[in-house]
PyMOL CGO cylinders between C-alpha atoms (Angstrom):
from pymol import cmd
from pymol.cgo import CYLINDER

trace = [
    CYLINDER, -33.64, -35.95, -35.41, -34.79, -36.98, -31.97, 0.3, 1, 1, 1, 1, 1, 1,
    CYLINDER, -34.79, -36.98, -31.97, -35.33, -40.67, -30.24, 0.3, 1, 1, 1, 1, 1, 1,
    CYLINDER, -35.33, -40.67, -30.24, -37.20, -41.61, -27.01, 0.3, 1, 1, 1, 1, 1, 1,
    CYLINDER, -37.20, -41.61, -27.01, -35.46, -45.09, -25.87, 0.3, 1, 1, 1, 1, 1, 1,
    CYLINDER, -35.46, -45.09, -25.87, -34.71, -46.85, -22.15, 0.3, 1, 1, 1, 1, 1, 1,
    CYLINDER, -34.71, -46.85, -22.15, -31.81, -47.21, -20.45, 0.3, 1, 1, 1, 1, 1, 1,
    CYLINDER, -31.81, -47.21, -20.45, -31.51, -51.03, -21.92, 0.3, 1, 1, 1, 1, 1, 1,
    CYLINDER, -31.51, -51.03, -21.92, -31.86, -49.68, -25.19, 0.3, 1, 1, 1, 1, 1, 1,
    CYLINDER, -31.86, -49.68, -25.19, -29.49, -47.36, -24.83, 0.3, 1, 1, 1, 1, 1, 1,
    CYLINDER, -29.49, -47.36, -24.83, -26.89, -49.47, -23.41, 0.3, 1, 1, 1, 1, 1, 1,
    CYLINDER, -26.89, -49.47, -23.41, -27.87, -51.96, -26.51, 0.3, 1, 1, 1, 1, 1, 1,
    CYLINDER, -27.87, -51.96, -26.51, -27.48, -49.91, -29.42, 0.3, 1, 1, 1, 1, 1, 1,
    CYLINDER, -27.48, -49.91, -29.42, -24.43, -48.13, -29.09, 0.3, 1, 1, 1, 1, 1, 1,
    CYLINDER, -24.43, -48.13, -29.09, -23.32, -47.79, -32.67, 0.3, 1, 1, 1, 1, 1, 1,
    CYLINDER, -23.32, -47.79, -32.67, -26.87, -46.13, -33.81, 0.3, 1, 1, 1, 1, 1, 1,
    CYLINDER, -26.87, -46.13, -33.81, -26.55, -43.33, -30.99, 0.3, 1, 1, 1, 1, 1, 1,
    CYLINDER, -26.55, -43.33, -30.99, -24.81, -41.46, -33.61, 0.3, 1, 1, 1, 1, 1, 1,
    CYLINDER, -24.81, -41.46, -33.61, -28.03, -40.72, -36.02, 0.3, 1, 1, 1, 1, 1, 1,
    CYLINDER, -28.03, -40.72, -36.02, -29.62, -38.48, -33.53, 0.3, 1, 1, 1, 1, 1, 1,
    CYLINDER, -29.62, -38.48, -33.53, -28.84, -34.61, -32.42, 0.3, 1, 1, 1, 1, 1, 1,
    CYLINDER, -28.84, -34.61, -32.42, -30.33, -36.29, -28.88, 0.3, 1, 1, 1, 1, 1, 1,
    CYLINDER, -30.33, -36.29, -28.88, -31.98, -39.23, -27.14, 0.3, 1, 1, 1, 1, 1, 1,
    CYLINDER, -31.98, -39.23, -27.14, -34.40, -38.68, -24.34, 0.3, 1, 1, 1, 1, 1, 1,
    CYLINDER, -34.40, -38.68, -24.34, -33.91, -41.42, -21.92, 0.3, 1, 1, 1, 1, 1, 1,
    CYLINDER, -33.91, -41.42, -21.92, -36.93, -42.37, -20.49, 0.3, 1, 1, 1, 1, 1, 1,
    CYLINDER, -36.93, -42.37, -20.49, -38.40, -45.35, -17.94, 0.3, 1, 1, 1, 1, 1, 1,
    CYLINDER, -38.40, -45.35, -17.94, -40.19, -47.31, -19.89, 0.3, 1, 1, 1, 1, 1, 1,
    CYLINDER, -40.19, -47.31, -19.89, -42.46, -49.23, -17.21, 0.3, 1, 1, 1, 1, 1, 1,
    CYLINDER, -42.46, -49.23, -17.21, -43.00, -45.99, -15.23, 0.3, 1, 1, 1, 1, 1, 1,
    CYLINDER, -43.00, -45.99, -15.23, -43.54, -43.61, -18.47, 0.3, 1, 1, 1, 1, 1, 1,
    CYLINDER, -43.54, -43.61, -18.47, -40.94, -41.59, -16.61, 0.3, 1, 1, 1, 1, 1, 1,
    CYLINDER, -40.94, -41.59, -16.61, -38.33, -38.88, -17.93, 0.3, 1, 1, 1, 1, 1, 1,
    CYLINDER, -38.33, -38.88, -17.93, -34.74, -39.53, -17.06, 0.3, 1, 1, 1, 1, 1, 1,
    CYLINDER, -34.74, -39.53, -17.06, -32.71, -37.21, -18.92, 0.3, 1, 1, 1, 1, 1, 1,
    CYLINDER, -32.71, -37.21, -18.92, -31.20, -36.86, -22.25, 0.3, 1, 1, 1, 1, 1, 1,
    CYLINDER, -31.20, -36.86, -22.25, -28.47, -38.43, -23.87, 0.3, 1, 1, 1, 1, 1, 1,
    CYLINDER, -28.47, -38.43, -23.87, -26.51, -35.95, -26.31, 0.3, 1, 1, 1, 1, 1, 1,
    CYLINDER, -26.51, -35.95, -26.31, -23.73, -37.03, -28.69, 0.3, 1, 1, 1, 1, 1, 1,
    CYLINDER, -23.73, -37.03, -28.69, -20.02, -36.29, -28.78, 0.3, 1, 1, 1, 1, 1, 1,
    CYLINDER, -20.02, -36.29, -28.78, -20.19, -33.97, -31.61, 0.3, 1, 1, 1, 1, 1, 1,
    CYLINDER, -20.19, -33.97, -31.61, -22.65, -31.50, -29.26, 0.3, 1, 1, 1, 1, 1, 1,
    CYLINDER, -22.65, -31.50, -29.26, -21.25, -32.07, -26.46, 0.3, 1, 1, 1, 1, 1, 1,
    CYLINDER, -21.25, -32.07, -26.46, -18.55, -28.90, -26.00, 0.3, 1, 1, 1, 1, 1, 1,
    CYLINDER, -18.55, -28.90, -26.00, -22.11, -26.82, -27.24, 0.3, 1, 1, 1, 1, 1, 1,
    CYLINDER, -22.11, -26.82, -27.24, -24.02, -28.07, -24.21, 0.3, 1, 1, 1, 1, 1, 1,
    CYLINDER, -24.02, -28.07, -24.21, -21.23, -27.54, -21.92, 0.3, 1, 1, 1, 1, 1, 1,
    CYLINDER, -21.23, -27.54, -21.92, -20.49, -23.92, -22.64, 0.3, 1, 1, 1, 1, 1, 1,
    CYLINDER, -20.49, -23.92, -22.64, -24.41, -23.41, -22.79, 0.3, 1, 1, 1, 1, 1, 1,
    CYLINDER, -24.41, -23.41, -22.79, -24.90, -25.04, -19.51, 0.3, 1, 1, 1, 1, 1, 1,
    CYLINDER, -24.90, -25.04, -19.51, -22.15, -23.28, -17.93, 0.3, 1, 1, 1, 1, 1, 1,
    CYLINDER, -22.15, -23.28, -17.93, -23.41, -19.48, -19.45, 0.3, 1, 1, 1, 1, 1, 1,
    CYLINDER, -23.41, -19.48, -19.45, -27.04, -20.40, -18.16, 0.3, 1, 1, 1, 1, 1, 1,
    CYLINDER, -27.04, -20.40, -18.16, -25.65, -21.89, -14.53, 0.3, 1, 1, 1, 1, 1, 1,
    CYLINDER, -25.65, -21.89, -14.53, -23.15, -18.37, -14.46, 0.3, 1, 1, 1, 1, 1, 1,
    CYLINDER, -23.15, -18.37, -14.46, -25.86, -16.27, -15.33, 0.3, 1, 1, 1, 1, 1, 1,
    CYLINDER, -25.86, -16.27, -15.33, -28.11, -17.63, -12.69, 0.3, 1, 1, 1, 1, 1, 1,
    CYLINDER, -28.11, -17.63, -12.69, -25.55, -17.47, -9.87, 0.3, 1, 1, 1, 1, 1, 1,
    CYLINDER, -25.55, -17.47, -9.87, -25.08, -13.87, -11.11, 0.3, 1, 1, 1, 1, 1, 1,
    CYLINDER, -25.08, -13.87, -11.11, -28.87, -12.85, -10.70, 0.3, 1, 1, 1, 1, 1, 1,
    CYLINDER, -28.87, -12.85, -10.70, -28.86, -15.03, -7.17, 0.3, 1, 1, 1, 1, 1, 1,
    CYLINDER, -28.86, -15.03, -7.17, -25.53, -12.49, -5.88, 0.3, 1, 1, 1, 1, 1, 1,
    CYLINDER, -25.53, -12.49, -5.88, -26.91, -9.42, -7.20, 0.3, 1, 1, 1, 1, 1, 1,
    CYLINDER, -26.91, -9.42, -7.20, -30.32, -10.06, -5.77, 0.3, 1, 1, 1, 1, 1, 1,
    CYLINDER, -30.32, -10.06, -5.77, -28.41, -10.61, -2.55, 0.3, 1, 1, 1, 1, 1, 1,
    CYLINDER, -28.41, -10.61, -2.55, -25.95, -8.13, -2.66, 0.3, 1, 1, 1, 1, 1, 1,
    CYLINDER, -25.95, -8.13, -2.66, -28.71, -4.70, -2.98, 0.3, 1, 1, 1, 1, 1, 1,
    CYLINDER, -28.71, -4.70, -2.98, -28.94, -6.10, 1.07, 0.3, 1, 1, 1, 1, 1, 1,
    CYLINDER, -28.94, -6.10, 1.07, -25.30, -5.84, 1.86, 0.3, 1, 1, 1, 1, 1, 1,
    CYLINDER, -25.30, -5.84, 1.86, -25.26, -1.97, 2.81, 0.3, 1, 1, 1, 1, 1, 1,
    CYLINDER, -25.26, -1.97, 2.81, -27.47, -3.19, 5.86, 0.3, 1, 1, 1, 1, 1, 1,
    CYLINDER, -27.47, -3.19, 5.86, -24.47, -4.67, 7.72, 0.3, 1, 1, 1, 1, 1, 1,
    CYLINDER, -24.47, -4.67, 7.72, -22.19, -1.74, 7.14, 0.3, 1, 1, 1, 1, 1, 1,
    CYLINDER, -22.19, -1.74, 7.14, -24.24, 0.93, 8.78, 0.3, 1, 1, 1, 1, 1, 1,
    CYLINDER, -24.24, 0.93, 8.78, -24.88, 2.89, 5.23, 0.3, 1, 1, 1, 1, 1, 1,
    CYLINDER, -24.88, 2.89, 5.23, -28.68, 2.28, 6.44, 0.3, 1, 1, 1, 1, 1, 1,
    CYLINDER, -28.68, 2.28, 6.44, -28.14, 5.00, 9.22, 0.3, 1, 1, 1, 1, 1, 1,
    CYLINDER, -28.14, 5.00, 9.22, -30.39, 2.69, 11.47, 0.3, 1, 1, 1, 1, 1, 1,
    CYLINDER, -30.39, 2.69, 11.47, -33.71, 3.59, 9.53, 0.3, 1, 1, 1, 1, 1, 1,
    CYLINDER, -33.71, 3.59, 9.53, -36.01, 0.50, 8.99, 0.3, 1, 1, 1, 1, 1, 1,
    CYLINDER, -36.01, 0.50, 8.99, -36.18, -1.98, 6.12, 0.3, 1, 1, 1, 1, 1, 1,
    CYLINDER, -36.18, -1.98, 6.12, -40.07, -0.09, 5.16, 0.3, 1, 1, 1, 1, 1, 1,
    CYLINDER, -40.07, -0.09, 5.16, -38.59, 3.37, 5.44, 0.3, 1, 1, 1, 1, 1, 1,
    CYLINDER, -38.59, 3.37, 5.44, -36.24, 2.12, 2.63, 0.3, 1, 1, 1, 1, 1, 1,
    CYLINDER, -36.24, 2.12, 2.63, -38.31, 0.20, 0.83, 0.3, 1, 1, 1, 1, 1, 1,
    CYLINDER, -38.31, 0.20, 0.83, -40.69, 3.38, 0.43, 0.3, 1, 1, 1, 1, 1, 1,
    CYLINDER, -40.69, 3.38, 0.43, -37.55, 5.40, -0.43, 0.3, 1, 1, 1, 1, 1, 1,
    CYLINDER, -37.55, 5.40, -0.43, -36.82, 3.21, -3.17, 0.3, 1, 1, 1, 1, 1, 1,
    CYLINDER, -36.82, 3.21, -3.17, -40.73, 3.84, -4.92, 0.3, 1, 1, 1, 1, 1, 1,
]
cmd.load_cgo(trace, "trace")
């Protein structure tokens, strides 16, 4: 079960929090998204999730990078980044 509520709502009713899975925290005059409050009893489950999805993304970032570090070593025998980009198809 899910809640929209403001900030001043939130800081309000602090012994309801506990009925939800989540809160989305919202501005109320703006009709703007702030975040999302999540409970104690999720909160180790969002951390490991959060820290799989942030590992996995820094993993994709490095490998993406590191298909380029050959260039700097001279394993590119001084052909141009075309030649091996049409070696590669």
């Amino acid at each position: 079960m899910t809640k929209s509520m403001s900030v001043r709502d939130l800081t309000r009713s602090g012994s309801s929090l506990f009925e939800y899975d989540y809160i989305d925290i919202e501005d109320k005059k703006a009709h703007e998204y702030k975040g999302v409050f999540v409970p104690r009893q999720y909160a180790e489950d969002v951390k490991k999730f959060l820290n799989e999805k942030l590992a996995q993304e820094r993993d994709e970032k490095l490998n993406s990078i590191m298909q380029f570090s050959g260039m700097l070593q001279g394993e590119t025998q001084n052909q141009s980044i075309q030649n091996l980009k049409a070696q590669k198809q």
